[in-house]
N, C-alpha and C positions, 0 to 999 in steps of 0.2 A: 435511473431505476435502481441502481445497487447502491445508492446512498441511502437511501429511506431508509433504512433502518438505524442508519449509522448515523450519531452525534460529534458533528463536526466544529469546528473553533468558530469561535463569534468574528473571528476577524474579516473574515470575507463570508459570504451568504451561497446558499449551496448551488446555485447555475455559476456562481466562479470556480468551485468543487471541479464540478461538472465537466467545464472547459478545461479546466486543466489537468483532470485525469484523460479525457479525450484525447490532448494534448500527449500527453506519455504513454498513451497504448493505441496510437493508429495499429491496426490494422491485428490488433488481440481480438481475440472469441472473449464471447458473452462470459465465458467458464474464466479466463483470462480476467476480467475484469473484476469481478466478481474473485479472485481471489485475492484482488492486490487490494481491494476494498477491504476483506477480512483481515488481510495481512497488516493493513496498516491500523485497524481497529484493537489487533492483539500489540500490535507494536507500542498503542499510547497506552496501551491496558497495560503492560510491563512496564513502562513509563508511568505509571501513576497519576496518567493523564483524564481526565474526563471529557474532552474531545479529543478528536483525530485532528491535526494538522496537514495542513498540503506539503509539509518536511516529511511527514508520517507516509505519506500516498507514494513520495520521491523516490522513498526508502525502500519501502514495499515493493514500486515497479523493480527496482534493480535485486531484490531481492526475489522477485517470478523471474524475470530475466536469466539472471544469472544462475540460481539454484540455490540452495541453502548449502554453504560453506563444512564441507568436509572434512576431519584433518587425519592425516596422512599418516600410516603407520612408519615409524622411525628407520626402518630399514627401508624403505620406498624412498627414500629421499636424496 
């Protein structure tokens, strides 16, 4: 459902997409999904890429996962 919109690499067809973002988000909400879908879509956009890669999707999960990377005022450290 949250691929359709999204242009993905000819290398594999999108029910392999499918499985394998399934694969990296057991047990994510709909909202969840759907953002690492966007996430990875802005990710091959900065990349200069014209489709999304399943590297792209990898990236994105660990990137909702984790948070977007803060850095630390110089006395905090």
């Amino acid at each position: 459902m949250h691929l359709r919109k999204i242009t993905v690499d000819e290398a594999y067809d999108k029910d392999t997409y499918a499985k394998k973002l399934a694969m990296l988000t057991t047990g994510f909400s709909g909202a969840d999904i759907e953002n690492i879908c966007n996430e990875g879509a802005i990710m091959a956009a900065r990349g200069n890429k014209e489709s999304v890669t399943i590297r792209a999707f990898e990236l994105a999960t660990e990137r909702v996962i984790a948070g977007i990377e803060k850095s630390m005022p110089k006395n905090e450290v």
